[in-house]
N, C-alpha and C positions, 0 to 999 in steps of 0.2 A: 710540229707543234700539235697537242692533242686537242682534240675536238673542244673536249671540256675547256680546256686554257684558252683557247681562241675566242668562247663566247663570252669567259668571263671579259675576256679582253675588251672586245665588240663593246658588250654594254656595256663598258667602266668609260671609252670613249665617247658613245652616246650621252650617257651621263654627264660630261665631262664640259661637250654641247649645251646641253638644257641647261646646266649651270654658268655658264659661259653669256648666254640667250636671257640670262634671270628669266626661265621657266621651272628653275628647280633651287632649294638653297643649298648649297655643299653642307656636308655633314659633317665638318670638320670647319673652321675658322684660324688660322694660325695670324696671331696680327702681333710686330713687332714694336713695340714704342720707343720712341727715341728717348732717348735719356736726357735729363737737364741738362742741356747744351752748356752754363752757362760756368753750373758746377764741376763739371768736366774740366773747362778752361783754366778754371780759379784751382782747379786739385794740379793741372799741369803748371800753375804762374806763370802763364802765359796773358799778354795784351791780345787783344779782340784782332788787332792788326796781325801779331805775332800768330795766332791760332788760325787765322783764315788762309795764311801763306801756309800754313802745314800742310791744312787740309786740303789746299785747291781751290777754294772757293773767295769768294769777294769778302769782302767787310761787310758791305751790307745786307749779301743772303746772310753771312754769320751774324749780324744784328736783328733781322727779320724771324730765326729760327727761336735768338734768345727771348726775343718780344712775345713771341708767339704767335706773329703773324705768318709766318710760313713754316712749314715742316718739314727734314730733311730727306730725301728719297733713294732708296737705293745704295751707292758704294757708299755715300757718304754719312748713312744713315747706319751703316755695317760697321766704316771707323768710328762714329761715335759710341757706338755701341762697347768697341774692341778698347777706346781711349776710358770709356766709363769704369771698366773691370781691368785695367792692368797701363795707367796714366805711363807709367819709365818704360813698359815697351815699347808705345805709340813716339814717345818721345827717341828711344835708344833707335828705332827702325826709319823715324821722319827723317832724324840729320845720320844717318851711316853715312849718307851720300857725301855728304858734305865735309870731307876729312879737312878741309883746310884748317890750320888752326885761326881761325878769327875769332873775333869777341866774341859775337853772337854763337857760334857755333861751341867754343867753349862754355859760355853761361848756359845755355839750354842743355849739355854734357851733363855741366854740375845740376842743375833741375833734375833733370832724367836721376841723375844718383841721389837724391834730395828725395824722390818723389818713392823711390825703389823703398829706400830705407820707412816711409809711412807706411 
């Protein structure tokens, strides 16, 4: 590695510290918002019950996120993101799993191609 690359290195780490430390602000800010949790749901027709089993999570972190009492973090804040811009893939990739032909897994099929065609 050359000299020169090495220090930029150094200090970009340093740096990296002191903002780390809140001694320095980053110069950059990247903040991701969650999308209307609730409009997500309603563009998939999905029940609150229905959408919480998709996603992993309880009923009632999914009611606490819709209320606005809590905010979602992380994966789950990624799928809501991925459900808000493209509802029939979240739905076509949640049930692949589940090839059985049962009700539920057909009605949410027909949504997912319901959802595709909007």
């Amino acid at each position: 590695m050359k000299d020169e690359t090495f220090a930029k290195l150094a200090t970009s780490i340093k740096e990296t510290g002191e903002i780390k430390a809140k001694h320095r602000a980053p110069s950059r800010i990247y903040e991701i918002k969650p999308p209307e949790i609730r409009m997500v749901r309603e563009r998939l027709d999905v029940s609150q019950g229905e959408f919480a089993v998709m996603i992993g999570v309880s009923t009632r972190t999914l009611q606490n996120w819709e209320q606005g009492r809590r905010q979602p973090e992380g994966p789950a804040k990624a799928l809501l993101t991925i459900a808000s811009r493209n509802p029939a893939a979240v739905l076509d990739a949640l049930h692949a799993q589940s090839r059985c032909p049962t009700t539920k897994s057909r009605r949410l099929s027909t949504r997912a191609a319901r959802v595709a065609k909007s």
